[in-house]
Structures are given as C-alpha cells and as structure tokens.
C-alpha positions in Angstrom: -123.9 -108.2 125.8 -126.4 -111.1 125.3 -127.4 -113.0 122.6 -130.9 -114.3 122.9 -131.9 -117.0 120.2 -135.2 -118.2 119.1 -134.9 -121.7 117.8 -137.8 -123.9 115.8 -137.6 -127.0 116.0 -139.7 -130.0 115.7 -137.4 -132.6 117.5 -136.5 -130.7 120.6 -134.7 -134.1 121.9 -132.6 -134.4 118.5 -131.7 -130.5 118.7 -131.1 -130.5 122.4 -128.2 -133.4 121.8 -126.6 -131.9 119.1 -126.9 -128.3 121.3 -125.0 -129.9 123.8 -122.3 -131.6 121.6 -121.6 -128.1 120.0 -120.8 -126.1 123.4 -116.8 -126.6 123.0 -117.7 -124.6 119.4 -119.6 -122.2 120.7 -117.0 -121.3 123.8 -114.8 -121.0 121.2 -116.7 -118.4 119.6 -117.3 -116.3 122.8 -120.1 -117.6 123.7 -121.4 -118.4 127.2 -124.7 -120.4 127.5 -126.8 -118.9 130.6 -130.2 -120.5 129.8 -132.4 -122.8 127.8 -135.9 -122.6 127.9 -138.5 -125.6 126.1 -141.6 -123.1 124.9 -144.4 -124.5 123.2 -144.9 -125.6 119.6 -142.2 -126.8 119.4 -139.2 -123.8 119.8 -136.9 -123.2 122.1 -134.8 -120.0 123.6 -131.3 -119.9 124.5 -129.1 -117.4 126.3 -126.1 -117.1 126.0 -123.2 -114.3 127.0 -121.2 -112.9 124.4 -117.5 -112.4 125.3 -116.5 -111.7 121.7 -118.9 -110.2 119.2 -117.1 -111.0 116.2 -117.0 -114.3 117.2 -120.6 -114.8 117.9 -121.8 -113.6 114.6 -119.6 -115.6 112.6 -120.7 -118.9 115.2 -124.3 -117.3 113.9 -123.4 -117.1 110.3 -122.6 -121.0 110.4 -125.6 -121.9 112.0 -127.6 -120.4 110.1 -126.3 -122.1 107.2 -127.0 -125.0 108.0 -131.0 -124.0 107.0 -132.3 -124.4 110.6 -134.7 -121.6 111.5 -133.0 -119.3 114.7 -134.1 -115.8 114.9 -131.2 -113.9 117.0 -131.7 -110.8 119.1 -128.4 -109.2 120.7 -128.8 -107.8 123.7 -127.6 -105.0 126.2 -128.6 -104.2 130.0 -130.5 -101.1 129.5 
C-alpha cells in the first residue's frame, strides 16, 4: 500500500527542512518515503510506502493537527 500526500505550502524551503527532520518519526510509523515532487503554487506531493497501516494513520492524525493543509490518498497497485 501507498500513501500519496498532497501538501500546501507557501514556504516549500521551511516545510522541506522540517520534512526532512521528521523522517526518524515517520519510519517509526511505517512509513517509507519513495518520492517528493515540488508542483506549482506552491504544494508539494510525497510518496511514501506504508509498512504498517495503523501506524500511518495515526502519523496522519498528528499531522494533521498540527492545522497544516495535507490531503492523503491511500493507495493499492491495481
């Protein structure tokens, strides 16, 4: 299973960094990051694998939280 996640942002520098120092979080979630992609007007997209779906929608639950606006989209190979 994926998890593909739509993130707007209007500092893609500031939310890259903090991205980055999260990973050890989000491996501890289940998470694998496969790709990042810098789209336009200011949003990103991020792959990621899921190892552990309980684990990725609590990581989820927490980020969203926070008040940042992610739109997730699990995934499977069809």
């Amino acid at each position: 299973m994926q998890l593909l996640i739509q993130i707007d942002t209007s500092d893609y520098a500031g939310w890259k960094s903090a991205w980055d120092a999260d990973a050890e979080d989000r491996a501890n979630s289940g998470l694998t990051q496969m790709q990042i992609w810098k789209g336009e007007g200011g949003k990103a997209f991020v792959l990621l694998d899921v190892h552990n779906a309980k684990g990725a929608k609590d990581w989820l639950a927490k980020e969203q939280a926070f008040g940042g606006v992610m739109t997730p989209h699990f995934l499977e190979t069809a």
